[in-house]
C-alpha positions, 0 to 999 in steps of 0.5 A: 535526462533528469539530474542524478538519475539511479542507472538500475543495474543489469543482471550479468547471470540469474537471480540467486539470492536470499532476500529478507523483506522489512515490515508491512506498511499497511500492517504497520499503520493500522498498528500505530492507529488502533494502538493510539485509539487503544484503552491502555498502552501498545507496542509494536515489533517489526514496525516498517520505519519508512516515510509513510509510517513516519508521517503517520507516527507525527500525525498521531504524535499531533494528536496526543499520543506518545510513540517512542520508536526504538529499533526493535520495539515501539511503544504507543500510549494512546491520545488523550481526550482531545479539546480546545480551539487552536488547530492542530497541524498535520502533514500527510505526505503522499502517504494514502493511510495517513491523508484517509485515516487521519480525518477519521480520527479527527471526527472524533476531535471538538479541536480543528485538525488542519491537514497539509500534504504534498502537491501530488496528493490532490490527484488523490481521491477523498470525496467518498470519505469526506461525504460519509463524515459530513453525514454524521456530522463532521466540518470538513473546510477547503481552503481552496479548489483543491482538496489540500490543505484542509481543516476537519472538525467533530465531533461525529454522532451516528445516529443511523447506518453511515453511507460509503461510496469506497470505489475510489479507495478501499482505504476510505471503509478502513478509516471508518472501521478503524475509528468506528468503535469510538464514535458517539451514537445512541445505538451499540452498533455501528452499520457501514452501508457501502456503494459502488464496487469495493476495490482491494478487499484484502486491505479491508479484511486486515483492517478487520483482522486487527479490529478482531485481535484487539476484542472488537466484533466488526463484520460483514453483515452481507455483501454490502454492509458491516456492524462494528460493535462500539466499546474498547479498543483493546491494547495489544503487543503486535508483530508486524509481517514482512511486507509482501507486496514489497517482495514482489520486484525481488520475485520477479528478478527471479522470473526475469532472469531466470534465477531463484530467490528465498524469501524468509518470514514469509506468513503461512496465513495473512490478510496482505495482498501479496499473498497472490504472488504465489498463484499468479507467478505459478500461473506465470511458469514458476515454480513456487513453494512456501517451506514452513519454519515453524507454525507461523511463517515459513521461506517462500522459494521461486525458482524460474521457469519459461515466462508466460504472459498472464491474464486477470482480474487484479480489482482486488489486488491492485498495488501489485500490478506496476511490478506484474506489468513489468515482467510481463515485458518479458514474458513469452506470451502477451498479457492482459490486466483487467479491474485495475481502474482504480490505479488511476488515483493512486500516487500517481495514475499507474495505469497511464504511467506503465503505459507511457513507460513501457510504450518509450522502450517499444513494448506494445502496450494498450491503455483502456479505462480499466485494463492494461494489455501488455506485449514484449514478444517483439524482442524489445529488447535487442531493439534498444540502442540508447540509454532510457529514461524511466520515470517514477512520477513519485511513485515508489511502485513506479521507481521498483518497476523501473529497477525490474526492466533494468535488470534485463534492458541496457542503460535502463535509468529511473528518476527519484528512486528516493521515492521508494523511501515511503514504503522501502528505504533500504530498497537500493542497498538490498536490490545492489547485493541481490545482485552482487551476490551473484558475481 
């Protein structure tokens, strides 16, 4: 067994709890980027303060930009035009928007921007990003065979539609949209042609939800590609939503056990993925409500009923799928998870991780290219007669996975549970007192 491993605690009764979820990252990063491309000085409320964010605030930081982060409130003043010869470093983490959104940003830059990140982030796909810049005129040099570190120099010019493979990312047409408005072309528009099948298109239509509320017209001019207008990107004062994917393991320790939990803040209208929680639980046989408090948010109550397996297409909404395969070990009927291909260069390859994971305890599990079929109708539960070690692979969707099997298994321990600290520092501290609020 790894060294200081966290013993997920097991749940003696049913979940009742009320949890309050912090900020969303993806919110958050697309927040702190639009603001230091903004004309005018920004601040954002609710920011997740988190290893993700963090990386991308000192990233921006590198740039020029100022951001002040205070409790409540952050302030960002734009970067400055950016020029000279002596590189600017930036380290990227295992942070996805920062390692795709930051070489965007540089296109925009004469001054070469270096880019570090962790080992784990060369697993990560970049190529469809990094092509598209090259075609309109960025220097992107490798210091080596892998993709890190590397050195991204502009400036960009369009001068015709930018080419885009994003089946790799979804990420990779958010970094485009984002910096898009600003890049030097002799036309008004500029057009994103994409290739391939988009995966996670609710992250690209809040990327363009945000453009939108700061003035900018970027849309879809059909299935396959967008015009973005150039000009100003409009300084705004932002509120950031709960993060809902994030809300997805304190749900599911709710259908696992049997119990309810009341999420408050909950967005009665967003752009976050999570939202699907609500169709796929109820399909799974709980009973969901989201109980307006007001015109903009409301508390979303679960409240367990017998636990189904479920089937579908999750192409769209990938990142919630470590969390949907753990409870569906436990559910009453087998599952299967479909389009979920992708997962496969995400922090860590979740499709062969889950896999791995589940088949130790002895659920049956079968790993295709790009499905998971996911059975725990053989009582694995009552099966198990030793501690296990599950690990996170530094991912943090992984780690909160962990914590859910460990609510029902026995002896259930995960490696790295500091790795929920990219997206959810606090998770422990508020997974602990859901639980003791039930003694």
């Amino acid at each position: 067994m790894t060294p200081n491993p966290w013993l997920a605690p097991q749940a003696t009764k049913p979940v009742d709890s009320d949890v309050t979820i912090p900020g969303s990252k993806s919110l958050t990063n697309r927040e702190l980027v639009l603001s230091a491309l903004a004309s005018a000085p920004s601040t954002i409320c609710g920011a997740l303060s988190a290893r993700d964010t963090r990386l991308m605030v000192e990233a921006l930081r590198s740039l020029g930009a100022q951001v002040e982060t205070g409790a409540d409130n952050w302030a960002i003043t734009p970067i400055p035009s950016v020029s000279g010869s002596t590189p600017i470093s930036i380290d990227c983490g295992l942070a996805g928007t920062v390692m795709r959104f930051i070489p965007a940003i540089a296109a925009r830059c004469s001054r070469p921007v270096r880019l570090t990140a962790d080992s784990q982030a060369n697993a990560r796909p970049m190529a469809g990003l990094l092509k598209a810049l090259r075609s309109i005129g960025v220097s992107i040099t490798h210091e080596g065979d892998e993709t890190f570190p590397l050195t991204v120099q502009g400036p960009a010019y369009v001068r015709g539609p930018i080419s885009l493979d994003s089946s790799s990312s979804s990420q990779y047409l958010s970094a485009l949209l984002l910096v898009a408005p600003l890049l030097a072309s002799d036309r008004e528009f500029i057009e994103i042609e994409l290739e391939g099948t988009l995966p996670s298109r609710p992250h690209v239509e809040m990327t363009l939800a945000s453009l939108h509320l700061r003035g900018v017209e970027a849309d879809w001019t059909s299935e396959r590609a967008l015009r973005i207008q150039r000009g100003d990107i409009n300084a705004r004062d932002s509120v950031i939503e709960p993060d809902l994917s994030n809300a997805g393991p304190f749900l599911a320790a709710a259908a696992v056990t049997g119990g309810h939990v009341r999420i408050p803040y909950w967005p009665l209208q967003t752009t976050q993925a999570g939202s699907e929680w609500l169709p796929i639980l109820r399909n799974m046989g709980a009973d969901v409500n989201l109980v307006p408090q007001g015109t903009v948010y409301g508390t979303l109550c679960l409240r367990a009923g017998e636990l189904h397996g479920f089937t579908g297409d999750m192409s769209q909404v990938g990142e919630l799928v470590p969390t949907l395969a753990a409870i569906c070990a436990f559910a009453a009927t087998p599952s299967k998870l479909t389009g979920i291909g992708h997962l496969r260069g995400h922090e860590t390859d979740r499709l062969k991780a889950i896999a791995t994971e589940l088949a130790k305890l002895g659920v049956h599990v079968e790993e295709g290219a790009d499905y998971l079929t996911i059975d725990g109708t053989n009582r694995w539960v009552g099966n198990l007669r030793e501690p296990a070690l599950l690990h996170s692979y530094a991912d943090h969707r992984m780690a909160t996975f962990g914590a859910i099997i460990g609510l029902r298994a026995p002896q259930i321990y995960v490696d790295n549970v500091e790795t929920v600290a990219k997206t959810m520092p606090d998770f422990v501290n508020l997974w602990t007192k859901m639980l003791e609020l039930n003694v």
